[in-house]
C-alpha positions, 0 to 999 in steps of 0.5 A, a space after each residue: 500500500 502506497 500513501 493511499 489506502 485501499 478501503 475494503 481488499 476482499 481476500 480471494 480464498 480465506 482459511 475455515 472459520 475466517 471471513 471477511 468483513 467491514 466496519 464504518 468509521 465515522 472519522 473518514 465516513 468510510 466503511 473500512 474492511 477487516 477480516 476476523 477469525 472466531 475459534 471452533 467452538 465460537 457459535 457452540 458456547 457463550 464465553 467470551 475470548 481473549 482477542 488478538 489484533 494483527 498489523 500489516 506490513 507496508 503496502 499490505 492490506 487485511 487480507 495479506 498475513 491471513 494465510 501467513 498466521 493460519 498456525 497461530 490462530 487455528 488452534 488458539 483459543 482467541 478472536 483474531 482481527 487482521 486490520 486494515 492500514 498501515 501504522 507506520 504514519 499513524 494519523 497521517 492523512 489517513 488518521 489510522 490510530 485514531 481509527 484502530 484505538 477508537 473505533 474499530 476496536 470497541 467495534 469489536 467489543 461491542 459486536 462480538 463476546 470479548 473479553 475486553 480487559 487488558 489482559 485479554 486484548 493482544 497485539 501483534 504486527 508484521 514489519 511496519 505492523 510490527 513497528 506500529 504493534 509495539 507502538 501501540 502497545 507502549 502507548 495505549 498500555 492500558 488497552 494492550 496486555 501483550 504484544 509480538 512484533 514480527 520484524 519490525 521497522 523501528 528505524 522510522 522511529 529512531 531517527 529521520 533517516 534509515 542508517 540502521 536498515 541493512 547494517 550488520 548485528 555488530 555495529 547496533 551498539 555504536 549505532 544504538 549510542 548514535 540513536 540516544 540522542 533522538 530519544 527526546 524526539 517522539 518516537 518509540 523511544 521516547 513512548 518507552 521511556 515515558 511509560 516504562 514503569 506501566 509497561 515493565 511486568 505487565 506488558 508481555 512483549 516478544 519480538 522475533 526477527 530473522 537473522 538474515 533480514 534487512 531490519 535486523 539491526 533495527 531490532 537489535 537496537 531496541 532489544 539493547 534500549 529495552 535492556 538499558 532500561 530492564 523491561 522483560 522481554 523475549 528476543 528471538 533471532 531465526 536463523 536462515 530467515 529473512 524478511 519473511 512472516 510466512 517463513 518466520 512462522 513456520 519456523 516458530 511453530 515447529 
């Protein structure tokens, strides 16, 4: 996806038990899609379940990572929402974060059986979705219980070029040194230093990456930030992978 959204992307073929749908956003006057997976046992009982919502990465849709996360959810006892448009500007000119924070999810509190603590509510994403999952999380703490971000693209919230994009593993010290000094600037950076003590023990927060991905440096230097600052977390590095979900799946779920 391009600085133009994409509405409503209706996926060609979806997994069982996954559907496509939309929601109206008052912000924009636009029905927006998103698809949801219910578990097996959704139309059979009357609890309510925890949710997972999913980001995107950069020129993705809805519709992309559904087949990608089908091991994921399938045997998980959880909602899950693959989201439409991309987090990386947030409210850019599309106002995104408004629209996911305030709209689409009590859209989903209030149409399905939830569990709507922040305990329950998960966020995950997928390069710039990565990016903008952990942002989101940091940010909206009180929403967000856990998140997992795939590979994400933290260099646009480092600093205002790419530096780290490409770099090797070896140089993310010297370069996360060179990056503190944007750490008064908004960015993640700052939103972690600002709500450290919200998120440190109750935030579950795993980011995984593969080893021969472009952004593996990126990832590097906020797993040292959030050591810097003893927040808990699982840092995953896969071998032999490299900016590839489907692939990174796979491999975690063997």
């Amino acid at each position: 996806m391009d600085n133009k959204l994409n509405f409503i992307n209706d996926p060609l073929e979806t997994p069982e038990n996954v559907t496509h749908k939309t929601f109206f956003s008052e912000l924009i006057k636009q029905e927006i899609g998103y698809n949801i997976y219910l578990p097996y046992d959704y139309t059979e009982c009357s609890k309510n379940y925890a949710v997972l919502y999913h980001l995107h990465g950069w020129k993705g849709n809805e519709s992309s990572d559904i087949w990608n996360l089908e091991k994921i959810y399938r045997n998980k006892d959880f909602i899950t929402v693959f989201v439409n448009g991309t987090p990386g500007y947030l409210d850019g000119e599309v106002p995104m974060e408004s629209i996911i924070i305030t709209e689409l999810i009590p859209f989903i509190d209030k149409n399905y059986r939830t569990n709507a603590t922040r305990e329950n509510r998960l966020i995950s994403g997928f390069s710039m979705g990565g990016a903008g999952a952990f942002y989101y999380a940091v940010k909206y703490y009180q929403l967000f219980g856990s998140v997992i971000a795939y590979a994400g693209t933290y260099h646009h919230f480092f600093h205002k070029g790419s530096r780290t994009v490409g770099e090797p593993i070896e140089k993310a010290n010297d370069l996360f040194e060179i990056e503190l000094k944007f750490i008064k600037e908004e960015g993640i950076f700052n939103l972690i230093m600002q709500n450290n003590e919200n998120i440190r023990n109750y935030l579950n927060i795993k980011i995984i990456v593969g080893k021969n991905d472009v952004l593996l440096c990126d990832n590097e230097i906020l797993h040292l930030f959030l050591n810097s600052l003893n927040i808990p977390h699982e840092y995953r590095i896969i071998e032999e992978i490299g900016h590839e979900l489907g692939k990174i799946i796979e491999r975690i779920n063997e």
